[in-house]
N, C-alpha and C positions, 0 to 999 in steps of 0.2 A: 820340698818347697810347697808352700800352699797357697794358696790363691784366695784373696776375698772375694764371698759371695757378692760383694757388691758391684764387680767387679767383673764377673761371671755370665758371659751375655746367656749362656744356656740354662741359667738355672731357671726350676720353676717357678712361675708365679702364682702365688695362692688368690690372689683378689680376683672375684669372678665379676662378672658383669653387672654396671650398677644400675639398679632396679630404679623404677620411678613409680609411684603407686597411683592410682589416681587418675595418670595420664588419658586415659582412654573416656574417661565415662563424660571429660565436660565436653571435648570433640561429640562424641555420642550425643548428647542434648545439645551442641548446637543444630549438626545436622539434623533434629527430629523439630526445632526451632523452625529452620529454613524449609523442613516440607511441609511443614503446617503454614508457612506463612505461604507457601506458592500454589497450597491447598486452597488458600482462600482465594487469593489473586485469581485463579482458575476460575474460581467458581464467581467470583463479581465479574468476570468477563463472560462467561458460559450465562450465566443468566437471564440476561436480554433475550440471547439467543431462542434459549429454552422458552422463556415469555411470548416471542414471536412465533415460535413454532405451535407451542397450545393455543394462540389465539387466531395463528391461519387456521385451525381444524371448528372453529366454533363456527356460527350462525350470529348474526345481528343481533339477538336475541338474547343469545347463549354469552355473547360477552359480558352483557349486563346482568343478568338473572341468572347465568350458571350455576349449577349446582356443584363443579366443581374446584370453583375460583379459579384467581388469577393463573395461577400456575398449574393448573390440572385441565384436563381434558373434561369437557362435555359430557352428558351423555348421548346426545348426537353430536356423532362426529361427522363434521361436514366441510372436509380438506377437500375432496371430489366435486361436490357440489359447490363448493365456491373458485375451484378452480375452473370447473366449466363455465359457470356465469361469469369468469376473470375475463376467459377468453371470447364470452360473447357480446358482454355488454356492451351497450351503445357501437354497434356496430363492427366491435373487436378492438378499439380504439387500446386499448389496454397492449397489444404485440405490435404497432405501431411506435408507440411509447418503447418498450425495448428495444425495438428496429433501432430508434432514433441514439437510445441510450450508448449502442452500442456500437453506431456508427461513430457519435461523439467522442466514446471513452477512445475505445480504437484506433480512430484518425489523429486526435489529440497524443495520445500516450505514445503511439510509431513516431511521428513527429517531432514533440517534444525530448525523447529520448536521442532521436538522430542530432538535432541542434546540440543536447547538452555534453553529447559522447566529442561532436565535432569541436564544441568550444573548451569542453575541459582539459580536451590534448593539446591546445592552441594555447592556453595559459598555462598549463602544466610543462610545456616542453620545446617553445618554441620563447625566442625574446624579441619585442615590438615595441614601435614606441608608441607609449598611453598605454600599456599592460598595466601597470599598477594600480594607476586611476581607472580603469576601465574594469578592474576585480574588484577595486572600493564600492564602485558602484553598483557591481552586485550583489558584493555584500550589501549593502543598505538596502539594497530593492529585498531580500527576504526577507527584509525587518518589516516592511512595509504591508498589511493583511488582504490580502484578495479583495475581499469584498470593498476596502477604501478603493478600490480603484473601476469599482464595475460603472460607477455613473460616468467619471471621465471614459473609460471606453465607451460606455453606451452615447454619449454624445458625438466621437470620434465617428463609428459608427453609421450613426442616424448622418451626418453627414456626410458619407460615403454610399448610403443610400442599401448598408447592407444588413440594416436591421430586420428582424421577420425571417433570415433565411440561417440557412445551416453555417455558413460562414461567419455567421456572428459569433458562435459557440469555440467553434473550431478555430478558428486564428488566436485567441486571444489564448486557446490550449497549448497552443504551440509553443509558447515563451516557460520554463521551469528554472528558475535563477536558483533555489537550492538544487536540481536535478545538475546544473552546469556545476556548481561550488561542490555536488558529490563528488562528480568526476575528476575533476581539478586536484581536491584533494588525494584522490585514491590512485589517480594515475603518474602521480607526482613521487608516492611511494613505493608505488608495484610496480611500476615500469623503469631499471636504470638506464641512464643515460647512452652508460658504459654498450648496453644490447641495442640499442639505437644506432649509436656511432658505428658498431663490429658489421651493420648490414646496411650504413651508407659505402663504407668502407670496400665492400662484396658486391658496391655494385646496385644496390637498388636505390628505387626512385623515393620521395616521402611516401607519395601513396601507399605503391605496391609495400611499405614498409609498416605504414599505420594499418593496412588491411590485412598483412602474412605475420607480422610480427606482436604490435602494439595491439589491438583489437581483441585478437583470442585470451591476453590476459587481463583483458578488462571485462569478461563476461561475469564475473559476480557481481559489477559496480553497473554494468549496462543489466540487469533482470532487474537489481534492486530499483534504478531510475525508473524503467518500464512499469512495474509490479505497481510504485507510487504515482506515478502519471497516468495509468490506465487506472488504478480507484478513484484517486481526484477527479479524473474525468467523470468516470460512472456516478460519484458521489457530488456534484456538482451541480447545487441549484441554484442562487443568485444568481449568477449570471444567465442562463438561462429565461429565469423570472423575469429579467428587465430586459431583454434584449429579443424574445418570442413572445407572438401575442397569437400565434395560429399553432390550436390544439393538438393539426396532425404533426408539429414541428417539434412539439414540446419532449424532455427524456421524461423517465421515470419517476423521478422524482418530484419533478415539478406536478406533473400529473397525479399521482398519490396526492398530493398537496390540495389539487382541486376538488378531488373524490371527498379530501375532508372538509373542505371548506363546504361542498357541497350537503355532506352531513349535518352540521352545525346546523344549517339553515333550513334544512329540509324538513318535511313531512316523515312522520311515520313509515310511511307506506313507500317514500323513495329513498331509504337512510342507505348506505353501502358501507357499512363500518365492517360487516364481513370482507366485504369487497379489497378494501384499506390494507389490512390485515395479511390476505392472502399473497396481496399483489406484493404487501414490502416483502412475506416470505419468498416470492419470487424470484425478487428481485436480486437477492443477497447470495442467491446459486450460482449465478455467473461470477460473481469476486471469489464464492470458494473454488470454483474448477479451474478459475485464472491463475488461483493464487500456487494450486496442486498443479499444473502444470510447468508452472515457472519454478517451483520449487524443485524439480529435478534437475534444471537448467543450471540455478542459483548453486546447488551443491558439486556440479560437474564442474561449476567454475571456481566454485573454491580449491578445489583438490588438482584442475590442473593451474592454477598458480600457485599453489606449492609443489607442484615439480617444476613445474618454469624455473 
């Protein structure tokens, strides 16, 4: 009796594997696409950078008549010398100015951070009445731009009698309605319900549960609120501008601001455009050691909510 091969599950099969030609090489030029294009992106963001750095090292002088243009070095290089004169001019007014900057960004960005961590788990996970209306209306307050709103506080303010002082800067830091809508959203989907309910369940109180439990898995969404609250704050000059009119009060920014308004109208012989230059290089070292010190924060917390 004979069996048909068709029929035959052992028999061999001749058809080898089917071949696609081609396949590899348009994958290959997209990815040589995609690094060329993140090649540029790099580089129009690095650029400023690099612009601010060769022009802290020039002299007054040297920014306009350079022999090296915009983007190259001097040939006196004068990073030292204009950072000494950073730190001594008009009486040192200049590490004031940072003092100020960094009392602001600091007290602002801890603050606002603590409000938006507390309100986004209050909307994310608790139910109250006017919760609906009451997230409408933050949503619409992001829509709304900072600066529409510095004249109304600055009048609020002025009739509070708390214009001219650090209070002015700092209360108005304290309110971040996207830093509240991060959290809301983030804690809504990283934290379930289900691990909440298992450690009322065990016994503990809200707190002790939002600080043992809920908290540790929000630290990627509390560095990123922080990370954004404390540049705002650093980066932060109209408000400021209308609400200080005493110099040693002023942050960084706003003071670069008068060094050049001061240029504009000056003499020769008192221009500080080196001054201008250095002080922004300055200034921008604090956001990068902010930024490298949260970033280890930021990655520990991504990796323990994916064990969570």
């Amino acid at each position: 009796m004979t069996t048909s091969p068709l029929l035959n599950n052992d028999a061999p099969t001749t058809a080898g594997p089917r071949k696609t030609r081609g396949s590899g090489k348009p994958r290959k030029d997209k990815a040589v696409g995609l690094h060329i294009l993140l090649a540029i992106a790099s580089l129009y963001f690095l650029l400023p950078m690099w612009w601010l750095f060769v022009a802290g090292t020039k002299s007054t002088q040297g920014l306009f008549t350079g022999t090296g243009g915009p983007l190259w070095f001097d040939q006196n290089f004068a990073l030292f010398d204009n950072i000494g004169q950073l730190m001594t001019y008009n009486n040192g007014i200049y590490l004031k100015w940072l003092g100020n900057s960094f009392l602001y960004a600091t007290a602002g960005g801890i603050g606002a951070t603590l409000l938006a961590v507390l309100a986004g788990y209050a909307f994310a996970k608790y139910r109250f009445r006017g919760r609906t209306v009451s997230f409408m209306i933050l949503l619409a307050s992001v829509m709304v731009p900072a600066t529409a709103l510095v004249i109304p506080t600055y009048v609020l303010f002025n009739n509070l009698g708390l214009t001219n002082t650090i209070w002015a800067v700092i209360l108005p830091s304290l309110l971040s309605p996207f830093g509240v809508y991060l959290m809301r959203v983030y804690v809504q989907d990283a934290i379930p319900d289900e691990l909440l309910d298992a450690a009322r369940v065990d016994g503990s109180g809200e707190f002790r549960t939002f600080l043992t439990i809920a908290l540790p898995l929000m630290r990627p969404a509390v560095v990123t609120v922080m990370l954004l609250s404390v540049v705002g704050g650093w980066n932060n000059y109209f408000l400021p501008l209308a609400m200080i009119s005493d110099p040693t009060l002023l942050p960084v920014t706003v003071g670069l601001n008068a060094w050049q308004v001061q240029s504009n109208s000056a003499t020769a012989s008192s221009l500080v455009w080196h001054l201008v230059t250095s002080g922004a290089l300055v200034s921008v070292i604090p956001l990068i050691i902010a930024f490298l010190m949260l970033q280890k924060y930021w990655q520990g917390g991504l990796s323990l909510g994916s064990l969570k």
